[in-house]
N, C-alpha and C positions, 0 to 999 in steps of 0.2 A: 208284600211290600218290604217288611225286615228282612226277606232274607234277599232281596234284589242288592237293596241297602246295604248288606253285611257282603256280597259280592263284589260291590262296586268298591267297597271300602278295601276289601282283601284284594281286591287285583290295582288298588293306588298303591297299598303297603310293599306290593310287592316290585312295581313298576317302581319304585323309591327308593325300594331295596337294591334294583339292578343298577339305579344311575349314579347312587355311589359307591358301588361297587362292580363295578362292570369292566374288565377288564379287555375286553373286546373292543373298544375303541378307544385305547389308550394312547396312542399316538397321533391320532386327530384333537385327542383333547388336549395332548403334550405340547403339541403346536400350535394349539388357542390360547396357551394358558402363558405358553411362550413370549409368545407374540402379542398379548395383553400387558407383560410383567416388564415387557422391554418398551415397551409406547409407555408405562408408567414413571419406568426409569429414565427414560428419555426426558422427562420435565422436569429433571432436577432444578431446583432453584438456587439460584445466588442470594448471597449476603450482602448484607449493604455498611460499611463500616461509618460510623460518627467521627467526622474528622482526618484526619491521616493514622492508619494505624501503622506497627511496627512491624520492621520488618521476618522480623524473626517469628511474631505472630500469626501475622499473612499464612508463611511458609507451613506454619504448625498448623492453622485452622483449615487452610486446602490439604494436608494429608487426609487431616480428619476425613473432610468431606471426599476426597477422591477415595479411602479405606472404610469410608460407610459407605457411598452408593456402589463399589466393587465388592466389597465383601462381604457388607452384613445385612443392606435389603436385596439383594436377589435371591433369596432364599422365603425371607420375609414374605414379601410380594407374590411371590410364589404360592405361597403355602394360603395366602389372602385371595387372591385371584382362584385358585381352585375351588377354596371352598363355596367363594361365589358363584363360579361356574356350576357347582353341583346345587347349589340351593335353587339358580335361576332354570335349572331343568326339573328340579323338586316341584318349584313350584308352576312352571308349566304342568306338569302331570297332577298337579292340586286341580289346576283351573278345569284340566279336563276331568277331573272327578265333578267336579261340581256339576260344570254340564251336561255329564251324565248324570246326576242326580234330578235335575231339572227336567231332564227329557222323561226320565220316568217318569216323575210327578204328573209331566204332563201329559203322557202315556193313559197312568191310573185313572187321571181325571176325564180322558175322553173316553176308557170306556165306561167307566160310572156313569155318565152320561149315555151312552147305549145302551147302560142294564136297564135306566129311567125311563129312557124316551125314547 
């Protein structure tokens, strides 16, 4: 049974090892990651000012905002989105370790029950 177990576990390390570093579907995932980072960027949100602000303020706080959401989170998001992408296929390949650990259990359990009865 340990060494089912030390199999099941080496071929999750290893299937964990390829999805973040698997360079063979790098451009489907380019495209996901893409197209995640831009549906995020897409919800920018507006300000809401208290009263009438100035206008020279206006002018300066929309640079801000239009030279953060072009230049400094599409990288960000980028880099946020991937990682997420590689954890939520991590841990798909978790959930099927599991299951495979389950099924053996329950494996071992029916045939103990043959050796008995």
């Amino acid at each position: 049974m340990r060494k089912k177990f030390h199999d099941l576990l080496h071929a999750y390390k290893v299937e964990a090892f390829k999805i973040s570093h698997n360079n063979e579907c790098v451009k489907d995932r380019t495209n996901e990651i893409l197209e995640f980072t831009e549906q995020a960027l897409n919800n920018a949100y507006t300000f809401h000012f208290h009263g009438d602000p100035d206008p020279a303020k206006l002018e300066t706080l929309t640079e801000v905002k239009n030279f953060t959401l072009e230049a400094i989170m599409p990288p960000i998001v980028e880099k946020l989105v991937q990682r997420i992408h590689v954890l939520e296929k991590q841990h798909e390949a978790m959930v099927g370790l599991v299951d495979n650990i389950l099924e053996q259990l329950s494996d071992d359990r029916l045939e103990q029950k043959k050796k008995l009865g």
